[in-house]
C-alpha positions as CSV (number, residue, x, y, z in Angstrom):
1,X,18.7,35.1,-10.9
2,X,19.6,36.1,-7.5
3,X,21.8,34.1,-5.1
4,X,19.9,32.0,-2.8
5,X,21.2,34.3,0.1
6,X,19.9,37.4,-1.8
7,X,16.2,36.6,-1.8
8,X,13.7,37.6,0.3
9,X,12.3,35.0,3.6
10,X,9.2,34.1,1.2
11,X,11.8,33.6,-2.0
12,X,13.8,31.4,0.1
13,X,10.9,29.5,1.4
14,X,9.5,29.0,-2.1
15,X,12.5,28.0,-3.5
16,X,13.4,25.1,-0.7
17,X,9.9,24.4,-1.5
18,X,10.1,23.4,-5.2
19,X,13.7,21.9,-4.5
20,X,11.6,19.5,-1.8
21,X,9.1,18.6,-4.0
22,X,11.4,17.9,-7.0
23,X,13.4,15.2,-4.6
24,X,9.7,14.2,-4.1
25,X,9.0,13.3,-7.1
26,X,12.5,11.4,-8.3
27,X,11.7,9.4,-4.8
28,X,8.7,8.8,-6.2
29,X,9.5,8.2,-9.9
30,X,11.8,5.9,-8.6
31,X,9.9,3.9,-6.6
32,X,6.8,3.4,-9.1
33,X,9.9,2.5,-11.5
34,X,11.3,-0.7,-9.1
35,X,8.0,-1.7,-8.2
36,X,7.1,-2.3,-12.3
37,X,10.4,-3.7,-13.0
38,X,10.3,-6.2,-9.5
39,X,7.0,-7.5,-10.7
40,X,6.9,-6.7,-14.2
41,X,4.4,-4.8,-14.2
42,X,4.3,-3.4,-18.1
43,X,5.4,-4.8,-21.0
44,X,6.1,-3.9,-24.5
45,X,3.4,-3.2,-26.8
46,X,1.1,-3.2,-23.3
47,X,-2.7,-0.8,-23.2
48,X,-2.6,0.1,-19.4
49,X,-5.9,1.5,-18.1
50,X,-5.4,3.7,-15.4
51,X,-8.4,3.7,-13.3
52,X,-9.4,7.3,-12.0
53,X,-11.2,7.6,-8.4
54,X,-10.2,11.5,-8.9
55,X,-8.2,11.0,-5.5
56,X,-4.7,11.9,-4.3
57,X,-3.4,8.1,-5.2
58,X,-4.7,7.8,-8.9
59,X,-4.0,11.7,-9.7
60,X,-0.7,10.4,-8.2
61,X,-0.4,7.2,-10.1
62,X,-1.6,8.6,-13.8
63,X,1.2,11.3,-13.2
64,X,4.2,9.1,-12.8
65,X,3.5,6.6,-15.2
66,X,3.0,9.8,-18.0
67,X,6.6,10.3,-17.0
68,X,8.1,6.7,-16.8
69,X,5.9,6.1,-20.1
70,X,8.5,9.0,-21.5
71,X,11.4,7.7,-20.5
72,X,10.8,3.6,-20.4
73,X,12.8,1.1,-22.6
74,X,9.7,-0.1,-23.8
75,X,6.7,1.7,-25.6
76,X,3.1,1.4,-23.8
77,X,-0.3,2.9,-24.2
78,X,-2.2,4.9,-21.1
79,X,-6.1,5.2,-21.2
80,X,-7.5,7.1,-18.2
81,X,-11.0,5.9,-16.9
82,X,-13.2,7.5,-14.5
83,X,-16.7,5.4,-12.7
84,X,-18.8,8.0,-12.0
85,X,-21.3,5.9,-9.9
86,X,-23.6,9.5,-9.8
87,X,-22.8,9.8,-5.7
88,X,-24.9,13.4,-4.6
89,X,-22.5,16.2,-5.2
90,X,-19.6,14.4,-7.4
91,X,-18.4,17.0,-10.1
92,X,-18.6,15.3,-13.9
93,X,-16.9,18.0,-15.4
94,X,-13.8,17.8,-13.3
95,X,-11.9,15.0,-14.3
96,X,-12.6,15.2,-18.0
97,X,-11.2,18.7,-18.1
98,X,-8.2,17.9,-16.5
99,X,-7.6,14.9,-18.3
100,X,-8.4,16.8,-21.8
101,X,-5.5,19.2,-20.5
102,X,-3.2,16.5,-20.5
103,X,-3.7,15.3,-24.3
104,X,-4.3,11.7,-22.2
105,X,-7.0,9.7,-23.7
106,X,-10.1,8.5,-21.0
107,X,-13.2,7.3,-21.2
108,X,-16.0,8.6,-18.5
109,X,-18.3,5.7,-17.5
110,X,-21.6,6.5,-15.8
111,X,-22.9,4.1,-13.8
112,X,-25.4,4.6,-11.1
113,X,-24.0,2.4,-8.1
114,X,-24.4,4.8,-5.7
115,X,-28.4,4.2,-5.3
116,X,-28.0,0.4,-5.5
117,X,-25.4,0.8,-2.5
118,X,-27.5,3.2,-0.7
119,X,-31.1,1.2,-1.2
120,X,-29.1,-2.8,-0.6
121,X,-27.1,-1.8,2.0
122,X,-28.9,-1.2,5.9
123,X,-28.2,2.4,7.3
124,X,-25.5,2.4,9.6
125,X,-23.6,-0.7,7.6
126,X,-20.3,-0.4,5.4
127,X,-20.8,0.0,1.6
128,X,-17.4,-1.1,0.9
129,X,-17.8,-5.1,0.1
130,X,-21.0,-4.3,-2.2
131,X,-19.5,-1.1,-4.1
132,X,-16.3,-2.9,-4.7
133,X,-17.8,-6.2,-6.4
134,X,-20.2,-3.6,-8.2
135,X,-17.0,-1.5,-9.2
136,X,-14.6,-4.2,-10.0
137,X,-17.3,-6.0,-12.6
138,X,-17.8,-2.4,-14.3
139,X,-13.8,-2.2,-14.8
140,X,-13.4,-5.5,-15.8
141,X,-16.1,-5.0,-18.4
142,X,-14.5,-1.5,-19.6
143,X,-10.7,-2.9,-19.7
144,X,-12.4,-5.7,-22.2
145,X,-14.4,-3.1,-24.4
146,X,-11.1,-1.1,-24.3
147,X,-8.4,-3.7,-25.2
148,X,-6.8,-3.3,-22.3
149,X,-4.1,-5.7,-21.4
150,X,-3.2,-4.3,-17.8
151,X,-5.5,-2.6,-15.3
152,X,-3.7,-0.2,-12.9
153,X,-4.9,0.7,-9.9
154,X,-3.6,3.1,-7.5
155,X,-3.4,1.2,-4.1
156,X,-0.2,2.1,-2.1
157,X,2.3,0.9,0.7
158,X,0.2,1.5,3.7
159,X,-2.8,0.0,1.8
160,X,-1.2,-2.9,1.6
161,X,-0.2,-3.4,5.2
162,X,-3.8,-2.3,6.2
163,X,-4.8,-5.4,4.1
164,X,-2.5,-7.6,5.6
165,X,-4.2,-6.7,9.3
166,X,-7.6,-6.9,7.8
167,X,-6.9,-9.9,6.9
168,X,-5.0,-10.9,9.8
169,X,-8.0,-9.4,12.2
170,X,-10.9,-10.4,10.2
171,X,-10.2,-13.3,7.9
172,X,-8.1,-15.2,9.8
173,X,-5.8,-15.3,6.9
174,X,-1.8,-14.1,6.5
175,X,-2.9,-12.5,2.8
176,X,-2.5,-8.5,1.6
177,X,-3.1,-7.1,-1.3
178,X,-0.4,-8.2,-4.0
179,X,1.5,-5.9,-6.3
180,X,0.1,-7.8,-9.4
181,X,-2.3,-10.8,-10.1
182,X,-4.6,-12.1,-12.1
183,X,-8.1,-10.9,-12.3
184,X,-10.9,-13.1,-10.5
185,X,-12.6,-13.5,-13.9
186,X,-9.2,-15.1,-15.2
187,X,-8.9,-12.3,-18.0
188,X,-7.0,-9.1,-16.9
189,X,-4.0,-9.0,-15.1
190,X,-4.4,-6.5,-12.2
191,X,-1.4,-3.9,-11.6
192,X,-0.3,-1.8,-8.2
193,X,2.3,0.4,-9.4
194,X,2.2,2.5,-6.3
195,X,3.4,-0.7,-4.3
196,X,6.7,0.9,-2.7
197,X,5.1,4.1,-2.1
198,X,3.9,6.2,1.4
199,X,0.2,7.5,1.5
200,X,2.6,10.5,3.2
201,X,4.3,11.3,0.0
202,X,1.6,10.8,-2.2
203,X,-0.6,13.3,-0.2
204,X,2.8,15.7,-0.4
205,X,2.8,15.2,-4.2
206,X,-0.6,15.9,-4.5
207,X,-0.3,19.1,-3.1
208,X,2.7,20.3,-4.8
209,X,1.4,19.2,-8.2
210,X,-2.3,21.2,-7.1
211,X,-3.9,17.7,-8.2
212,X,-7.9,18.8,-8.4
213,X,-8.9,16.0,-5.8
214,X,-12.2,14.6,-5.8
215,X,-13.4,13.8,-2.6
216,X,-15.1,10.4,-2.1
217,X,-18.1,10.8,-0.1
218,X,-19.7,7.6,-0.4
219,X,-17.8,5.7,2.2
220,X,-14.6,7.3,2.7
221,X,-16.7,9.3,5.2
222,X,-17.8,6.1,7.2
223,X,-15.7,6.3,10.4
224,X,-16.9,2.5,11.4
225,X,-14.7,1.1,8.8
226,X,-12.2,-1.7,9.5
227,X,-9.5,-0.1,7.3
228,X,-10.0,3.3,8.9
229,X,-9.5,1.8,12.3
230,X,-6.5,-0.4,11.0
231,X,-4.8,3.1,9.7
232,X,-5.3,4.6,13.0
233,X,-3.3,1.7,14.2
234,X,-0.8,2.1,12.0
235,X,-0.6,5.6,12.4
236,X,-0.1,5.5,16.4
237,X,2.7,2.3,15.8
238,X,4.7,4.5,13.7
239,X,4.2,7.9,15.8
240,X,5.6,5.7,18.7
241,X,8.5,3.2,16.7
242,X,9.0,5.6,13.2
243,X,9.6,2.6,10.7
244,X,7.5,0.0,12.5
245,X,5.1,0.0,9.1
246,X,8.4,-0.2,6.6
247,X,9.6,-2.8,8.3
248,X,6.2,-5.1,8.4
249,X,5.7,-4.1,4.6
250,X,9.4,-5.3,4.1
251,X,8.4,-8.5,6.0
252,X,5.6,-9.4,2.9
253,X,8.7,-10.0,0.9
254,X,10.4,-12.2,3.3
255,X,7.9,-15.2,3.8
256,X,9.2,-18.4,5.8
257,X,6.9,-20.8,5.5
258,X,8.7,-23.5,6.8
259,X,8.1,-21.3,10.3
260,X,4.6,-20.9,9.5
261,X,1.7,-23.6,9.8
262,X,0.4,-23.8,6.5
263,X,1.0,-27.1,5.2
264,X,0.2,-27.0,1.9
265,X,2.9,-24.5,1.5
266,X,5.7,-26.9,3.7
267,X,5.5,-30.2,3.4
268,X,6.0,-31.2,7.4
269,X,4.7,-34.6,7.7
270,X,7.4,-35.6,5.4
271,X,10.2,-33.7,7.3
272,X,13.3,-35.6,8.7
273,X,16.1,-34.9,10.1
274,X,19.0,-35.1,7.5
275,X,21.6,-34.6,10.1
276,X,23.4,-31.4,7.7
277,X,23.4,-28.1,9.5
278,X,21.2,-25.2,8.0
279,X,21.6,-21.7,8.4
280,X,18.3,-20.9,8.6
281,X,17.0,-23.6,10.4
282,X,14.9,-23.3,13.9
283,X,15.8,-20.1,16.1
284,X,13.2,-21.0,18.6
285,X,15.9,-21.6,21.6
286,X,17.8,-18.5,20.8
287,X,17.3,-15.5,22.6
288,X,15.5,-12.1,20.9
289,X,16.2,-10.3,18.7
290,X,16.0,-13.4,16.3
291,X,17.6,-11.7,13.5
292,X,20.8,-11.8,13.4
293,X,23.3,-9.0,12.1
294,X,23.8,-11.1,8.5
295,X,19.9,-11.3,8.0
296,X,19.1,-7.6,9.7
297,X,21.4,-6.7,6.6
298,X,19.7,-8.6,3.6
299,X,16.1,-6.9,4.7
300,X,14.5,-5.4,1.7
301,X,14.2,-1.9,2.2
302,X,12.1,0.3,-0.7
303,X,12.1,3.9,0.9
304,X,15.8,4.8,2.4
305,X,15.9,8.2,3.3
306,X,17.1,10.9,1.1
């Protein structure tokens, strides 16, 4: 093999390409691996259905947990499953070949959502809230049928902060979209093991693994959506302060609610003053920033820099 100095430009470039996508993938093995462990995500003996859009975030997802299944402490079960909800122009054979190539096992189910959407829903409105109740009572059903004892979906970092300003925006609520919870129904328990990780890099790994994407055109294509307004957002505060959006996602693990308002999670019609000092008592009088160098410090961070 030549020396790294003897190959041609397009050798070189190839070769700092593969070296940059195999840091891309430890980042990402990584990541996906914490966010499991944090939340405990899988456990032993656990049938983890992998819910497959056919997107860059659940090719993304069913990749890395084939490889932490092979090296985890603890032996688990992956079923892949694909809604194909008959949108015009979605490829059926796609997925199923791909997912036959892996030796993973899957289950295709067809359900025609698409013309329920189309004929409920008034032209010019957002499917999402109809296709997503329709979607998530499908899945629910399937993980049942299937004995499945975790459902994973393949929501990420930036998904999650989007949520939280939805939420913020719309609902009036201080509520994102949590790593892992309990399904509405009361009988699944819900998994995001792509909690820690950039849309950015799983767009990168997408590409470097040729993923064959399936593009949603049912209302990814909708440009009056909240959430695609929200990203925009997003986008333009970290073009302007780069870590603006790591830093709010790190603040979802750092709740205060004694500084909040919500009094079902403080009790403040009982406080008193106890007359002993606390550390992390009021900071309204001091001036900005109000973190100090000790607290700065302890701030979770999930994506350091390579």
């Amino acid at each position: 093999m030549n020396a790294p100095a003897d190959l041609p430009p397009s050798g070189r470039a190839a070769q700092k390409a593969a070296h940059e996508a195999n840091k891309l993938e430890k980042r990402l093995l990584r990541l996906a691996g914490q966010a499991i462990a944090d939340f405990n995500m899988i456990e032993a003996g656990d049938r983890v259905m992998v819910c497959m859009s056919g997107g860059k975030d659940s090719h993304g997802m069913l990749d890395l947990l084939l490889k932490l299944r092979r090296r985890a402490p603890v032996d688990f079960e992956i079923v892949a499953v694909n809604l194909d909800q008959k949108q015009p122009g979605f490829p059926p054979d796609v997925l199923p070949s791909y997912l036959a190539s892996l030796g993973v096992p899957f289950h295709i189910e067809t359900q025609d959502t698409y013309s329920i959407v189309t004929r409920v829903i008034p032209e010019g409105k957002t499917y999402c809230s109809l296709c997503s109740r329709l979607r998530r009572g499908i899945l629910y059903r399937l993980a049942g049928e299937l004995g499945a004892t975790r459902i994973a979906l393949g929501h990420h970092r930036d998904d999650i902060v989007a949520t939280f300003f939805l939420n913020l925006f719309h609902g009036g609520k201080l509520k994102a979209m949590p790593p892992k919870l309990v399904s509405d129904d009361g009988r699944h328990v819900v998994i995001r093991p792509l909690a820690y990780v950039k849309e950015d890099d799983l767009a990168r790994y997408a590409q470097a693994k040729q993923f064959p994407i399936i593009p949603c055109n049912l209302c990814g294509s909708q440009d009056n959506l909240q959430r695609q307004e929200v990203k925009r957002m997003l986008a333009e505060w970290d073009r302007r302060h780069p870590g603006r959006v790591q830093t709010i996602f790190n603040s979802l693990a750092r709740v205060v609610p004694s500084h909040l308002m919500d009094a079902s999670l403080f009790g403040f019609r009982d406080l008193v003053a106890s007359g002993i000092a606390d550390a992390d008592g009021d900071i309204a009088f001091d001036e900005e920033p109000c973190v100090s160098p000790a607290h700065a410090a302890a701030v979770v961070r999930f994506a350091e820099p390579e």
